[in-house]
N, C-alpha and C positions, 0 to 999 in steps of 0.2 A: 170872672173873679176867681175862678178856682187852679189850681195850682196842676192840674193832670185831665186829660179827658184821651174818650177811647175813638178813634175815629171808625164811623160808620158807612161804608163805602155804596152802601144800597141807597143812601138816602144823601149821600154827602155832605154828614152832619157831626158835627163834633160833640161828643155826646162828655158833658164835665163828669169828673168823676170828685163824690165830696170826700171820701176816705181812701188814700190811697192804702192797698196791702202792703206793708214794709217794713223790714227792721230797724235797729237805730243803725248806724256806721260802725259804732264799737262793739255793737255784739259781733261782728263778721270777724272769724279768726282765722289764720292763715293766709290770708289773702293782702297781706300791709302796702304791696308792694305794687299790689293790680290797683290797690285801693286808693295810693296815693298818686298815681299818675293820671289815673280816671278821675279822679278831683279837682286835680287839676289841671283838667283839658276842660273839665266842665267849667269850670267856676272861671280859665281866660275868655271862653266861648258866652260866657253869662255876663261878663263884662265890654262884650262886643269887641275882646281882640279874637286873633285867628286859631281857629281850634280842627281838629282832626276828628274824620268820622272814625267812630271803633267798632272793631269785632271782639266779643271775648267770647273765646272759643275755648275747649277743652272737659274735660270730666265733668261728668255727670254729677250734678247735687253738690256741688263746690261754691255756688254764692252768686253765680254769672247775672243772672233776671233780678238778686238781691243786691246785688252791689248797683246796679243801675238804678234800681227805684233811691238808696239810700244812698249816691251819690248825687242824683237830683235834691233832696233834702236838706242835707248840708251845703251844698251849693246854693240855695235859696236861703238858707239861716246867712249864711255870710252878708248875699246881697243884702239883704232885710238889715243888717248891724250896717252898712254905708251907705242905704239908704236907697239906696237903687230899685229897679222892679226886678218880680219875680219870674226865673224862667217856668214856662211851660213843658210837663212831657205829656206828649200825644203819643199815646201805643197804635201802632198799625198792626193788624192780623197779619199772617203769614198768608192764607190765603188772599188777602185785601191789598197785595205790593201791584199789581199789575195796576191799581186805581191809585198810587204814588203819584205821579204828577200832577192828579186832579186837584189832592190834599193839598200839595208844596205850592199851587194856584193860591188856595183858600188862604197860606201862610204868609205869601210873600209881604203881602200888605198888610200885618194883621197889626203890627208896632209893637209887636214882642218875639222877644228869643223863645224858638220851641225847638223842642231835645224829642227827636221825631226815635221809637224803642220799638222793634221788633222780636219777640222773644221765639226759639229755636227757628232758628231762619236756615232751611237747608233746599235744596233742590234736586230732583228727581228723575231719572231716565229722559223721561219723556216732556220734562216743563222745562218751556223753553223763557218762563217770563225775566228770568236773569238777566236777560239781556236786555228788557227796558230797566231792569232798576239800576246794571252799569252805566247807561247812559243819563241815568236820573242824577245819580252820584256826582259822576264826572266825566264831562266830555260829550252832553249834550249844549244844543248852539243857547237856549234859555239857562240852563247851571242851574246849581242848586240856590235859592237865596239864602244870601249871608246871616241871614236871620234865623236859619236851620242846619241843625246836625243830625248826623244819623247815628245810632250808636244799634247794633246788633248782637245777639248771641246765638251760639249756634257750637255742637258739640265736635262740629268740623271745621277745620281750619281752612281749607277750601270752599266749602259750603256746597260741595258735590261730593258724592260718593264716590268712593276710590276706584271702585270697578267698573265706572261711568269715565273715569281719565283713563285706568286700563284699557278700558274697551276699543276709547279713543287712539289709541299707541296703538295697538295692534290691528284694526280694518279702516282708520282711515287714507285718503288720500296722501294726503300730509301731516302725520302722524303730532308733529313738534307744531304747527300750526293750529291744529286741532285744539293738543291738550293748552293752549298759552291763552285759548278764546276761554275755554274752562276755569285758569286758574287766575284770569284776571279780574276777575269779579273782587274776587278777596284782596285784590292790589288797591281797588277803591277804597280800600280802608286805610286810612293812612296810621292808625295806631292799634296793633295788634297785643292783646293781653291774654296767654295764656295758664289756664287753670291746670291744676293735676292734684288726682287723689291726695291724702294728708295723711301723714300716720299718725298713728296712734295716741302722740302727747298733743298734736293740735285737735284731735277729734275729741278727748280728754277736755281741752280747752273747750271747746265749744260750748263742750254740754255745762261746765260750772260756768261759763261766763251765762248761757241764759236760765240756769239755776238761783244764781247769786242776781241777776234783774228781776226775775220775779219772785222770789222771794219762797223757792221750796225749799225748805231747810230740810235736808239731808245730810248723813257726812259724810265727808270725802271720798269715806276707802267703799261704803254702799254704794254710793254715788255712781264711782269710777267704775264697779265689779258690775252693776245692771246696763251700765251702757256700753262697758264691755257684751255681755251676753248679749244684747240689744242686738249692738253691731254684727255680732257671729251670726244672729238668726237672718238677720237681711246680706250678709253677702257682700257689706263694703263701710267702711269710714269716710262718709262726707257730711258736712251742712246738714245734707235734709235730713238724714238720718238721724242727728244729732237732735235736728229740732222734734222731727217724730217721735222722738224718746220721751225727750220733754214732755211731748202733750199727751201722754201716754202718762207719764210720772206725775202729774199734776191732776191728770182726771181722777188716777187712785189717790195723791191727797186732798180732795176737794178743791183744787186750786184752781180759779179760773185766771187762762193767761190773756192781761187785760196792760194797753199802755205799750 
């Protein structure tokens, strides 16, 4: 009955989850354009036509893990108004991808669409598991069922470290062989969304857009001036930041942010 659960790969257990963490869709600012095409992959994919697994990749604290949870939501608001069932997302650990196939087993038959969400998915010198989750993707001889997507983020667009493809260029055998085993992991995605830092009028935006949802009354020009200094003291204009401000701004008006 529940609309999210986290998979538990020790126990091979879908464990529901009753409240997902998530913002509305409209609070997320800057992002109109990752927003509307991930919507709409989800919501043909919720309709059982063909939809593309996604990576959204790029800067840090830009909306990537939020846009995924609040594109599942609105994507199930839609089905819920034609009446249709509601899809499923099953989060997978990063460490828990090697137990991928066991999961997609438990899914195949389950008689619902599940939106399978990995958050910072990257890989490392020495981890070789990549190369089962490309073939879990695409271009293993069972495939993924149609009844599941993958949707990933990760603050690299390869999902390798660049000095792990470097490295590969300069002492392999067959250097172009090498790097193309590397970089096709991230080809399994067939819809790529990337994110980049915001200036200053969307970081601006942010902070009134979840101002004015919960209801801190402040005015514009205080507003603007502390989340100005807010953002000098941390070192960057993104999402998180904005929202950190927020709950920082509300604990000093007694505001609890609830809804």
């Amino acid at each position: 009955a529940a609309d999210a659960f986290v998979w538990d790969a020790g126990r091979d257990a879908l464990d529901p989850v009753p409240q997902v963490n998530r913002v509305d869709l409209t609070l997320l600012q800057g992002i109109d354009r990752q927003a509307d095409q991930l919507l709409a992959n989800t919501t043909r994919f919720a309709r059982g036509l063909p939809a593309n697994n996604a990576l959204l990749w790029g800067a840090r604290g830009m909306g990537k893990s939020s846009l995924v949870k609040a594109v599942h939501a609105a994507a199930n608001t839609e089905l819920a108004a034609e009446g249709r069932a509601r899809a499923a997302l099953v989060e997978i650990h990063r460490e828990d991808i090697p137990s991928l196939p066991r999961l997609l087993h438990r899914l195949r038959d389950c008689g619902r669409r599940c939106l399978l969400f990995c958050d910072d998915l990257s890989f490392d010198m020495s981890d070789s598991s990549y190369k089962s989750l490309k073939a879990v993707l695409e271009g293993g001889v069972e495939g993924r069922p149609a009844s599941t997507l993958f949707y990933a983020t990760s603050n690299r667009r390869h999902l390798m470290p660049r000095d792990m493809i470097e490295n590969e260029r300069g002492s392999a055998v067959a250097p172009s062989e090498s790097v193309e085993e590397k970089v096709s992991l991230s080809d399994r995605f067939g819809l790529w969304l990337g994110f980049h830092s915001c200036d200053q009028a969307t970081y601006f935006a942010m902070v009134e857009g979840y101002a004015a949802h919960f209801g801190l009354h402040v005015d514009a020009e205080t507003l603007r001036a502390e989340a100005h200094a807010w953002a000098v003291t941390r070192g960057a204009r993104n999402g998180r930041v904005a929202w950190q401000f927020i709950q920082d701004l509300a604990g000093r008006l007694g505001v609890a942010l609830t809804g």
